[in-house]
C-alpha angles and dihedrals in degrees: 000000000000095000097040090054088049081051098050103030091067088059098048091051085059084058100091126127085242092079153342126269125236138181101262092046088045088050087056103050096049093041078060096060101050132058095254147287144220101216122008127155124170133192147201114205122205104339124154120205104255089053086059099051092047093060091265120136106169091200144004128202129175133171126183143158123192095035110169111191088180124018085260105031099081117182109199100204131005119174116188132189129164131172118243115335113218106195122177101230104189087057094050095058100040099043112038106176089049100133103247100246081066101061088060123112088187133029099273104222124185147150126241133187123198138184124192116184121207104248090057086038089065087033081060097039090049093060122100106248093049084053088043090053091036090061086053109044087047102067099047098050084086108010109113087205139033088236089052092058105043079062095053083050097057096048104036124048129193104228130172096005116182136193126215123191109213124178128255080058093280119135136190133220121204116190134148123221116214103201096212098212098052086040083227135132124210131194118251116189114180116183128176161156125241133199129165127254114212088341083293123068122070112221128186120230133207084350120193129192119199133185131175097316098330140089129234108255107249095241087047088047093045093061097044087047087050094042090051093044086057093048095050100055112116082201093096096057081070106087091062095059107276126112122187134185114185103219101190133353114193119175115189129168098297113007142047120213130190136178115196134159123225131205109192119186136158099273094253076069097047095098097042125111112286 
C-alpha cells in the first residue's frame, strides 16, 4: 500500500490548474519520491485536458526494474496498471496530509505484477529495519504473552538470516539465534511450502523446522505455522480501505513473482461492493 500511494502521489501533485501532466513530467515526480530506479516509463493513456484538471486520469501505466523503495529494498521488476482514476482536487491542495484513499472520489482498482529476485530478497533481509522487524516477530510466534515475549526478545537475538529460492514454490530461511545469557549461537533452517487461501491468506505447506541437529517437534510446528499464517492475511488491511487478492504466486530458484489485484477506497468505502 506504501509503495502504491509513493507511486500515485507523484502523479496527483502534477494535477494543478497551472498545467497539464505528461508522461515525462509523471516519470519525474515519482522518480522524486523513491530512492531510485534503473528503468522506470509511465504513462498516461487517452486523457483531455478538462478530465485532468477535474482530478480524472482515464489510465495509468507504469513499468520499472531496479526499483529501490529503500536504499536496500530493490524490486527488480513492478508493472502497474489501473482503470480511471477519479481524484478530488480541491481537497488535495487544501488539505496536504489527507491519506490518499481518501482523496478518491471512486474506489481506485488496479493489477500489479512483482518480481523480487533472491540476491535483492537477502539485500532486503540484511538492512536494518528488516533486522529491526525480524527480533520482534520471533519472539511472539510462540510467546503466550507480550510480556513473554518481551522476555524471549531480550535473551535471544536473530543474526545473519538468509533466504534460498528453491523450485516447486518452497523457500528456506536460514538464521542463526545468539542466546545473550549463555553467550551461544544456534543454527535455525525453515523451509516451506506456500499456497494461497481465497487469493489472500499466505499458508505454509509441508513446513520443517530445524535447529542444530535437531527437528521442530510437529505440535510446536503447527502453532508457529498457525500463528504465521495469521500474520500473513492482507484481509486486515481491509478495514482501512484496501482490499488485495493475490492472483498467482510462483517461487523458482531465484525470483518470486506475484500477481495480485488491489481495490483501494476512503474507509467509509471500505464495505461496499467491490
Amino acid at each position: 500500500m506504501e509503495l502504491l500511494s509513493l507511486i500515485l502521489s507523484g502523479l496527483l501533485t502534477l494535477i494543478s490548474p497551472l498545467g497539464l501532466a505528461i508522461d515525462s513530467a509523471a516519470e519525474r515526480s515519482i522518480r522524486a519520491r523513491i530512492n531510485s530506479a534503473e528503468a522506470l516509463e509511465v504513462r498516461l493513456d487517452n486523457i483531455p485536458s478538462y478530465q485532468l484538471l477535474g482530478g480524472k486520469i482515464s489510465k495509468l501505466r507504469l513499468a520499472a526494474r531496479g526499483l529501490y523503495v529503500t536504499p536496500d529494498f530493490r524490486i527488480d521488476t513492478l508493472e502497474l496498471e489501473t482503470d480511471p482514476l477519479d481524484v478530488d482536487i480541491n481537497r488535495l491542495q487544501q488539505q496536504s496530509e489527507t491519506s490518499l484513499s481518501q482523496l478518491l472520489r471512486q474506489p481506485l482498482r488496479g493489477a500489479m505484477r512483482l518480481r523480487i529476485t533472491q540476491a535483492d530478497a537477502n539485500q532486503a533481509l540484511r538492512s536494518p529495519a528488516v533486522l529491526e522487524y525480524i527480533r520482534q516477530i520471533g519472539p511472539n510466534l510462540t510467546a503466550d504473552s507480550s510480556e513473554a515475549a518481551q522476555r524471549l526478545a531480550q535473551r535471544y537475538q536473530i543474526i545473519n538470516p538468509k533466504v534460498e529460492f528453491l523450485p516447486d514454490d518452497r523457500l528456506r530461511l536460514a538464521a542463526e539465534i545468539e542466546d545473550r545469557r549463555e553467550n551461544k549461537t544456534l543454527k535455525v533452517i525453515l523451509e516451506s511450502g506456500f499456497t494461497l487461501a481465497g487469493g489472500r491468506q499466505l499458508q505454509l505447506v509441508q513446513p520443517r523446522i530445524f535447529y542444530g541437529d535437531k527437528q521442530v517437534p510437529q505440535r510446536l510446528l503447527d502453532r508457529l505455522a498457525e500463528n504465521l499464517t495469521n500474520r500473513l492475511d492482507i484481509q486486515k488491511f481491509e478495514t482501512e480501505g484496501l482490499t488485495a487478492r493475490v492472483l498467482q504466486l510462483h517461487i523458482t530458484e531465484d525470483r518470486i513473482e506475484i500477481v495480485a489485484w488491489v481495490r483501494l477506497a476512503a474507509p467509509e468505502q471500505a464495505t461496499a461492493a467491490r
